[in-house]
Phi, psi and omega in degrees: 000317185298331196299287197319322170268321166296317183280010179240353078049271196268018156287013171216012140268342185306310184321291184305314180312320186289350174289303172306334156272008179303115151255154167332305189303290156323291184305324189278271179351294179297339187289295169296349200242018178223265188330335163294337222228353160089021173277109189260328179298315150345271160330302181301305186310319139336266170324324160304308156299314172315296205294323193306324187272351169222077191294351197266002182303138154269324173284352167252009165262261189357277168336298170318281189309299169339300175322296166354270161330293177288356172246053170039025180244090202306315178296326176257003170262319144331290167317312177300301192322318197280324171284319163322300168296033159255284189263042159209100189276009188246012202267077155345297197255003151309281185345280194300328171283328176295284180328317192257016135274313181297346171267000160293353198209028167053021163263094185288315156319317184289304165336250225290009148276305175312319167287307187312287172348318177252005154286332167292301173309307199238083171275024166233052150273093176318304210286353203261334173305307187279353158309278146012295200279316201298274170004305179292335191267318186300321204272328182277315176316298194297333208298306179331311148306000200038020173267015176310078196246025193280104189301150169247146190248148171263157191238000000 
């Protein structure tokens, strides 16, 4: 009888215990296996949790900011990005996903700064080069045209 009352004990406390040992790290893991799997809204929620419990994860404000990006909220996908680079100012690919919201929201000029930015940390980081170059043809182009109406942010 006591076996029997100690396993129904800990079957209905183990949850909770295991709740009481959730790390940042479970959540950034559950974070990525909800993003593989394209649930993004999911995925954030994760990744959200993750940061309550670390706020200083850079790779889960990053993540965080991907999601972001893909469910079009582009102004708050920025914002992750910038808390990533705030605490890792060497985070190559922070850097670069910060470029391709601003070429989502057509600031191009601000892109090849942010792709430098990650060309600088990382110079054979490709995808952020050939963004960059292309970015850099956009940006000579308008100016030659004097249509340039692309703001500039400083980073």
């Amino acid at each position: 009888m006591v076996l029997v009352t100690l396993a129904l004990i800990w079957a209905f406390t183990a949850p909770v215990c295991a709740g009481a040992n959730e790390t940042s790290i479970d959540w950034f893991m559950k974070g990525l296996d909800l993003y593989n799997q394209e649930k993004f809204n999911e995925s954030l929620q994760a990744y959200n949790r993750a940061l309550e419990l670390d706020p200083n994860d850079f790779e889960a404000w990053n993540n965080k900011g991907i999601d972001e990006g893909l469910l079009g909220r582009y102004d708050e996908a920025l914002q992750s990005f910038g808390n990533a680079v705030a605490l890792n100012k060497s985070y190559a690919e922070a850097w670069y996903n910060m470029g391709v919201i601003y070429d989502f929201k057509g600031y191009y000029y601000t892109a090849v700064q942010a792709y430098k930015k990650a060309t600088q940390i990382n110079p054979s980081y490709q995808k952020a080069l050939e963004r960059r170059s292309v970015d850099t043809d956009i940006v000579m182009s308008r100016s030659l045209s004097c249509a340039c109406k692309d703001p500039i942010i400083l980073l």
